[in-house]
C-alpha positions in Angstrom: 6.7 -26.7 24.2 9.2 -29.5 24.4 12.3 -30.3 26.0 14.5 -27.7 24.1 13.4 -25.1 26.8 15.7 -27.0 29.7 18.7 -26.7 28.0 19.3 -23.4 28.6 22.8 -22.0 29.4 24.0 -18.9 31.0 26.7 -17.2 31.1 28.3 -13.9 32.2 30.5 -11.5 30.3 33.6 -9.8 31.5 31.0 -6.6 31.6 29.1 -8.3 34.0 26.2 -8.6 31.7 24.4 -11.7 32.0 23.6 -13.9 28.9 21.1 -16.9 27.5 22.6 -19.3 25.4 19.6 -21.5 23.6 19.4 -24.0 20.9 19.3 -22.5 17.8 16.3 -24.1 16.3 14.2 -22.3 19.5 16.1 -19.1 18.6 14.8 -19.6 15.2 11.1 -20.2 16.3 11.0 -17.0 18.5 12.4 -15.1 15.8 9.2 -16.8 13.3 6.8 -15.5 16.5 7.9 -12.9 16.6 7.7 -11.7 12.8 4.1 -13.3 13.1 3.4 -11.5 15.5 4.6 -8.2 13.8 2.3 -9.3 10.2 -0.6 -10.1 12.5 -0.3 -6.2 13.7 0.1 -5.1 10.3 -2.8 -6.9 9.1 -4.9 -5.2 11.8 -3.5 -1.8 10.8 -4.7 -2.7 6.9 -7.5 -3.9 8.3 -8.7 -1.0 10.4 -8.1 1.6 7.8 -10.2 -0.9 5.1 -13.2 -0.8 7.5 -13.1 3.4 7.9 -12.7 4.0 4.4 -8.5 5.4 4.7 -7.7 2.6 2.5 -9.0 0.4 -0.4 -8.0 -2.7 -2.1 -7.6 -2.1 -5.6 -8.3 -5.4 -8.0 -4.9 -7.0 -9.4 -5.8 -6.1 -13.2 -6.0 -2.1 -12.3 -2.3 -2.8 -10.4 -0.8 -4.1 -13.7 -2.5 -1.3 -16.1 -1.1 1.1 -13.6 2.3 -0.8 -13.9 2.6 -1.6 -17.2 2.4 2.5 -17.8 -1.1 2.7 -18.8 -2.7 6.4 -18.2 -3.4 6.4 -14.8 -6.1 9.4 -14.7 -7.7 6.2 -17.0 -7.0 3.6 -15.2 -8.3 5.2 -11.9 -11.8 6.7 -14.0 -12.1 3.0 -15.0 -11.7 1.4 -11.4 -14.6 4.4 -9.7 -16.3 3.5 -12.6 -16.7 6.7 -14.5 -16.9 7.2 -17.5 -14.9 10.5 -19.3 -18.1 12.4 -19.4 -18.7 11.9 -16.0 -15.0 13.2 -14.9 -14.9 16.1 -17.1 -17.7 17.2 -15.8 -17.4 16.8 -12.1 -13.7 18.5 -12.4 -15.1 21.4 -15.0 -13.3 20.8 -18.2 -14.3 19.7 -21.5 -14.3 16.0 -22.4 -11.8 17.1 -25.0 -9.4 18.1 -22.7 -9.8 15.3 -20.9 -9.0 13.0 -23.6 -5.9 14.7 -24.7 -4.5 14.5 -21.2 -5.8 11.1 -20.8 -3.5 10.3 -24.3 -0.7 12.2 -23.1 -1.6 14.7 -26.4 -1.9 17.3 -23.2 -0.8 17.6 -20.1 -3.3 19.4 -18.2 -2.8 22.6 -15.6 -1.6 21.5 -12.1 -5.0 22.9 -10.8 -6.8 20.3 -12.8 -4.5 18.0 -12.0 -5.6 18.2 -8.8 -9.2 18.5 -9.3 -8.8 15.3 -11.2 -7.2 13.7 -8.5 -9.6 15.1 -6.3 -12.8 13.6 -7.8 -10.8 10.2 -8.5 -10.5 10.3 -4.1 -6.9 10.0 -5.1 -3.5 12.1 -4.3 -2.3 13.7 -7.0 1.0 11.4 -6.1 -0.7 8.4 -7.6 -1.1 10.2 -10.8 2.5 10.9 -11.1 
């Protein structure tokens, strides 16, 4: 650390509170440590919940279908890598009805909604 550190000042308020007074470019770098410090906790956080399974990391291309409005009972099949047979039968309705809700021709009951979401290891949040 360099010589910045020597020049600090203090001073007492009229409280009695006593106060530091640095240089401004070392106030700045303990404010960048400091925010460092906070993403390198965050990153552990991600981190842990990636290795026991409470959160994934879903490929850029699946983001933007999901942003740009695309079904996302689709878009989520697609990324587990199902295919429409495969989800209508593991939530117990017809490929048909599948289809139509996947279109937006139907909308579905909230109980298959949720048995959608379900087998997608979704919340039925990130269908909405």
């Amino acid at each position: 650390m360099g010589k910045e550190h020597n020049t600090v000042q203090y001073i007492q308020t009229a409280a009695g509170e006593r106060l530091a007074v640095i240089p401004e470019a070392e106030y700045q770098r303990m404010v960048e440590a400091l925010e460092d410090r906070q993403d390198i906790k965050a990153t552990r956080k991600i981190m842990a919940r990636l290795k026991d399974g409470t959160e994934e990391l879903i490929p850029t291309e699946f983001v933007n279908r999901l942003i740009d409005g695309e079904n996302a009972i689709k878009v989520w099949r697609e990324f587990r890598g199902m295919s429409a047979d495969d989800l209508a039968e593991k939530v117990g309705i017809s490929v048909n009805d599948l289809s139509a809700i996947e279109t937006g021709d139907g909308d579905g009951s909230f109980g298959s909604i949720k048995k959608i979401a379900a087998a997608l290891r979704i919340s039925v949040d990130d269908l909405a």
